[in-house]
N, C-alpha and C positions, 0 to 999 in steps of 0.2 A: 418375582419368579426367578431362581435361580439356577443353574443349568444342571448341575450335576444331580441335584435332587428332584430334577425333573426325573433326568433319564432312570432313576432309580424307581420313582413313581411309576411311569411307565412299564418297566418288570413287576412293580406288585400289581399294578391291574391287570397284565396279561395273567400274573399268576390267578388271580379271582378270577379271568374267565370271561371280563370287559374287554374284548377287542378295540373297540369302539373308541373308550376311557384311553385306554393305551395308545392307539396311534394318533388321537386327539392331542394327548401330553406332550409327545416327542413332537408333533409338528410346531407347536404352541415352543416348545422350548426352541428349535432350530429356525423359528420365524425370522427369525435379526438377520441372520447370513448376510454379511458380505458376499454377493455374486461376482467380486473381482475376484477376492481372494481364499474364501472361503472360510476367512475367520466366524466363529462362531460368540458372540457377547455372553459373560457368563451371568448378566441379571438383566430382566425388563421390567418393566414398572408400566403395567396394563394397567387400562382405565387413568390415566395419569391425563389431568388438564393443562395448558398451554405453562400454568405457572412450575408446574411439579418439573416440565420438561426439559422448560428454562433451566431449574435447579439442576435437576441431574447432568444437561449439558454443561454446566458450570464446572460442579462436580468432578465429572469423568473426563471432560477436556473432549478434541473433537473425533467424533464419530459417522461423520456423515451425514447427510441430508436425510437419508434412507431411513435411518436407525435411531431417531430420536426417542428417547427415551432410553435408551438401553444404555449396559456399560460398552468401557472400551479394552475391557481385556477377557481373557476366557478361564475357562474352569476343566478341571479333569473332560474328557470326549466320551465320557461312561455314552454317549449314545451309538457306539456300536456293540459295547454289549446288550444294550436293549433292542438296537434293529436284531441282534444274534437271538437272542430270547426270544425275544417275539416269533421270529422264524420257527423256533424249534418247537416251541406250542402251536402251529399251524397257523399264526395269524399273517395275513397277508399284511404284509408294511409295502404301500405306495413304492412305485420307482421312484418318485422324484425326493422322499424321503432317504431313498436308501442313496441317491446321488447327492443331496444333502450332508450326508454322514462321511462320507469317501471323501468329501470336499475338502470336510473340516477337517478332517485326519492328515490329507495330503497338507495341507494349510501347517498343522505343526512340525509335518517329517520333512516338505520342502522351502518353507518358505521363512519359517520360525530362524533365530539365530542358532547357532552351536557353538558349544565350549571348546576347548581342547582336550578333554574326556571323551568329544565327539556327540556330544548326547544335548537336548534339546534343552534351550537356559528359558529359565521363566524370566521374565519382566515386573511382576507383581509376586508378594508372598500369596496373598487371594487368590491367588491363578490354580495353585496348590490345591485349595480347597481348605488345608491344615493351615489359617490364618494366622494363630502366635505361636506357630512352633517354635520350640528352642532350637531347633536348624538353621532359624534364621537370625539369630542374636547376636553375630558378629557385624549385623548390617548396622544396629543400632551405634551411635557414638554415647560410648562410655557404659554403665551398668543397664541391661533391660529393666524395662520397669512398663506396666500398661500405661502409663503415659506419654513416655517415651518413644515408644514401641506406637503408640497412636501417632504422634506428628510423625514420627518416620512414615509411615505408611502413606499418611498424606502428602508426603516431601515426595514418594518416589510414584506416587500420580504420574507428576510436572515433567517427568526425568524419562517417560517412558518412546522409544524413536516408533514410528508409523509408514507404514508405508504411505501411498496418496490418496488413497482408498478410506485412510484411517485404524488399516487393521495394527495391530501391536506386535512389532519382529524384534523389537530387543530392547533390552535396558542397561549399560553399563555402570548404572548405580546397586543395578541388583541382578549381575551376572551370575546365578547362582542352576546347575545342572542337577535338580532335584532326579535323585533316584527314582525316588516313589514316583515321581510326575511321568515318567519315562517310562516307568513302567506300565503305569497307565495308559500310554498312547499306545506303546508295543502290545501290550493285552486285548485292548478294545480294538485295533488293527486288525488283529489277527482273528478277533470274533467276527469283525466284519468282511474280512479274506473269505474265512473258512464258510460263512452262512453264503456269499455270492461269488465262489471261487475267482477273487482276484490275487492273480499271479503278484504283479508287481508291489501292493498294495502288502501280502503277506512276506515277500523278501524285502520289503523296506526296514517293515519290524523286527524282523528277525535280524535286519542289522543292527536293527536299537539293542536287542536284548545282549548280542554279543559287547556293544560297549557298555550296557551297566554290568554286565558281570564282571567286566574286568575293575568295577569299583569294589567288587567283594573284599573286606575286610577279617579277615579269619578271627583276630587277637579280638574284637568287637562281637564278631558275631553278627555281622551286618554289614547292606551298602552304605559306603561315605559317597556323599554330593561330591563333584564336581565344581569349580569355581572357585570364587575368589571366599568362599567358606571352607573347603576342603581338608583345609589341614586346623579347623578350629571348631564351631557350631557345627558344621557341616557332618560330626563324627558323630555326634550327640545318638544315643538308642532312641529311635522314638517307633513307634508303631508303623508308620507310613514308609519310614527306610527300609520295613519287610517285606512292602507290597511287589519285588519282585520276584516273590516266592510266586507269584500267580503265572511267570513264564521261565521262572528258575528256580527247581526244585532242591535248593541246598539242603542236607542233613540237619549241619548246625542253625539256621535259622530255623526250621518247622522247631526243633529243641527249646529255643530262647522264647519262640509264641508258645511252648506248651508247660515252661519253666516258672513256677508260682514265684521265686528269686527272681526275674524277671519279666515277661509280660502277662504271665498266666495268672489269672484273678477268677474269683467265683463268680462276677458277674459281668466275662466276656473282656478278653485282651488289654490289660491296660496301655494308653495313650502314649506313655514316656516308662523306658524301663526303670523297674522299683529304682535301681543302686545309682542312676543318676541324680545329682544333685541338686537340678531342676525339676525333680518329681512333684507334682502336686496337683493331688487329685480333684482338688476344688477349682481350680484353675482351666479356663478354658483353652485348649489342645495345648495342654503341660502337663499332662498327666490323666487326666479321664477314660474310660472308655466309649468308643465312638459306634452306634451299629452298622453303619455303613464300610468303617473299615472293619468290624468284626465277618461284615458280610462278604466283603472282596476276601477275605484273609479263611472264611471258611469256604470260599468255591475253590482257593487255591489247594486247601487241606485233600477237598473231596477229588479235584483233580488229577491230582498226584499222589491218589492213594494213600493219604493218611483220614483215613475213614473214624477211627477212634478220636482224633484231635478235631475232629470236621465234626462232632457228633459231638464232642464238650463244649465246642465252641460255640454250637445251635443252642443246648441249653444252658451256655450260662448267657447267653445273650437275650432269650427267648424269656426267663425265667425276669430279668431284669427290665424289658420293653412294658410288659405285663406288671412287675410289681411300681416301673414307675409313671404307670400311664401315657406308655410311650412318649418317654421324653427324649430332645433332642441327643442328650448325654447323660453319662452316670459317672459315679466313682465305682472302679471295676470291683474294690472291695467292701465297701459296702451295701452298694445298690442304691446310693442317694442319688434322685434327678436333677439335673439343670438344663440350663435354658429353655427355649422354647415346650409348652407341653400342651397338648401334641404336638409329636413331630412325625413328618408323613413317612419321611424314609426307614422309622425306626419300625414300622409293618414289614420289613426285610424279613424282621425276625419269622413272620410266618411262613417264607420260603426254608426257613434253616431248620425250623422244629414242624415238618410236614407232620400230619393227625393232630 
């Protein structure tokens, strides 16, 4: 069970009308909490026997006594836009769920490292959610390659610092100030501000959002990362460097998501824009199309008023979830699926194309 696709599950069964299903999901997902610090694990491995546990503790390295089985690092905090969600279809979300969610948010805006961009560094490229992005290929020594790219990831496991708790505050192997990640905290923050008017909680964010903007890139069209990528991978166009269109409404970015030269494909935003080098649509987050971010990227359309790109974006997404039996991903130009199929969170699509 992995977190971000939890809390995405959770919004489509409040959308169907399962209260129940819905705040079942999100407490299932926020179960792991660290109570010191309020990190939140971004996978658990339920039903798992004493041997599976072992493994995974091996695996993930230490986590606590509390929290066997689960990992030890986290995933986008999409669980305050679904406490927000939820709220706004009437469904009662528990208090201690909704102190659950504040916890985990305060845990990445207080406790997490910062860069010198000021903005919050992941520890893990999986933290992301966007696992092989080309944002991250400056980490690797020498040419990426998915093998490469595989031991690296499991080298920067080993390398990741903990507080005593176990929770995950920084990594100096992969001090990297993902845009998109930041944005995501400042977004889900401010969903969850706005749904239980917290003050401090909503000017935390709102300080995040003023340092990624000042990653804005005009010459690109996009925000660059922060860190020890910033002046190399870090510039790379990829779909997820737009996700601060969800709390920063630039001209020229909605342009570059609506741009077929670009990320605009028939069957929902392509992953890595067309004219980079690393485009490849058969390639898992090098190129695909993703519903989950076609679905962050159409609430920010609708948000901010761009109602015709909000309404492309629904059906070429919707058009594509349907013709590939909701799969995990596609190629945005053709409509061919991969991985997983089904995939739960690719039911997004029925929030985007309502009737």
């Amino acid at each position: 069970m992995w977190l971000w696709d939890s809390c995405f599950h959770a919004v489509v069964w409040g959308a169907l009308g399962d209260a129940e299903r819905a705040v079942r999901e999100l407490r299932t997902a926020l179960a792991g909490q660290d109570p010191l610090t309020g990190f939140v694990p971004h996978m658990a491995y339920h039903g798992a026997g004493p041997v599976e546990a072992a493994d995974a503790a091996a695996f993930w390295g230490s986590a606590g006594a509390d929290r066997v089985a689960r990992s030890t690092i986290t995933q986008p905090p999409m669980f305050g836009h679904a406490v927000a969600e939820l709220v706004r279809r009437g469904i009662d979300v528990p208090e201690d769920l909704v102190d659950r969610s504040v916890a985990g948010l305060r845990f990445l805006m207080r406790r997490r490292r910062r860069g010198d961009a000021g903005l919050i560094e992941l520890v893990h490229p999986w933290e992301s959610g966007c696992d092989d992005s080309p944002r991250w290929d400056d980490v690797v020594a020498g040419t990426w390659s998915v093998a490469a790219w595989h031991v690296t990831k499991g080298t920067l496991l080993g390398s990741i610092e903990r507080s005593p708790s176990g929770a995950p505050i920084g990594n100096a192997a992969f001090a990297i100030e993902s845009v998109g990640f930041n944005a995501l905290v400042a977004f889900n923050a401010l969903e969850l501000a706005g749904a239980i008017d917290d003050g401090p909680l909503a000017a935390g964010a709102e300080a995040l959002v003023t340092a990624i903007d000042r990653r804005w890139e005009p010459a690109l069209a996009t925000w660059v990362d922060g860190g020890v990528t910033a002046e190399g991978s870090g510039r790379c166009r990829t779909l997820d460097s737009l996700l601060p269109l969800l709390v920063i409404p630039r001209p020229d970015a909605f342009a570059a998501l609506a741009d077929p030269t670009a990320f605009g494909a028939p069957y929902g935003p392509r992953g890595v824009h067309l004219a980079e080098a690393v485009h490849d649509p058969g390639s898992y987050w090098r190129g695909p199309a993703w519903p989950q971010l076609s679905y962050l990227l159409w609430l920010a359309a609708q948000r901010h008023g761009r109602h015709g790109l909000a309404a492309r974006i629904g059906r070429s997404t919707g058009a594509a979830a349907l013709m590939t039996g909701l799969a995990e991903y596609w190629d945005g130009d053709t409509g061919t699926g991969g991985g997983a199929t089904p995939q739960s969170w690719s039911a997004l699509s029925l929030l985007m194309t309502p009737g």
